[in-house]
N, C-alpha and C positions, 0 to 999 in steps of 0.2 A: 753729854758727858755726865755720868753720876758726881754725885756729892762725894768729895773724898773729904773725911779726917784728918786731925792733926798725927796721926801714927802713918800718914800715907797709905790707907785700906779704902776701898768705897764703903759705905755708910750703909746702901743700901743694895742688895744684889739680886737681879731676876733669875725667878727659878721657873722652872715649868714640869708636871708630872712627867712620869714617862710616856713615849706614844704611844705603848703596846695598853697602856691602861688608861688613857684616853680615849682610843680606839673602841674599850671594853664599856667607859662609861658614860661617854655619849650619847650609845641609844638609849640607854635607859630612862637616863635623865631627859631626854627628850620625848619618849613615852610618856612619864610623867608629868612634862608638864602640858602635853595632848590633852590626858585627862582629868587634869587638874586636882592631882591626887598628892597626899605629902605636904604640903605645904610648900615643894619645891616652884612652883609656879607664881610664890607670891612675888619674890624677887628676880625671875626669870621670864625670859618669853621669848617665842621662835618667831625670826623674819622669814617669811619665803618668798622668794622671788625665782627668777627667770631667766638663764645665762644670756646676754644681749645674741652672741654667736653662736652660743649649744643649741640654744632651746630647751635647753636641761633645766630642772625644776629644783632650788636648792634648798632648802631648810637650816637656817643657821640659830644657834641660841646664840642669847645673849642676855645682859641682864637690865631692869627696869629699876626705875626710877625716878621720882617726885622733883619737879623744878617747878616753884610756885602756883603750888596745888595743881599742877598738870604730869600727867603720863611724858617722859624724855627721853 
């Protein structure tokens, strides 16, 4: 349950782009952080793995980050 206010509103509220422009900006930024171009990779980095039941090969981003001087 979000955090509501004394006015009765949530405090805080999830947004998410649209999926037609996600769709658009995905590969890109995922190019980029392949080859480590932009500076987009410094905070980013793609898991890939392996559907247990596909066999299908998936590439996901996501982002990186330091927990007591180590990669998390």
């Amino acid at each position: 349950m979000p955090f509501v206010t004394d006015a009765g509103k949530a405090a805080v509220t999830r947004s998410h782009p649209p999926g037609a422009l996600m769709r658009l900006v995905n590969p890109i930024v995922k190019a980029l952080i392949r080859r480590g171009r932009g500076g987009v990779g410094d905070n980013l980095m793609l898991l890939h793995f392996t559907g247990r039941t596909s066999g299908r090969r998936f590439d996901e981003g996501t982002g990186r980050r330091r927990g007591q001087g180590r990669r998390t």
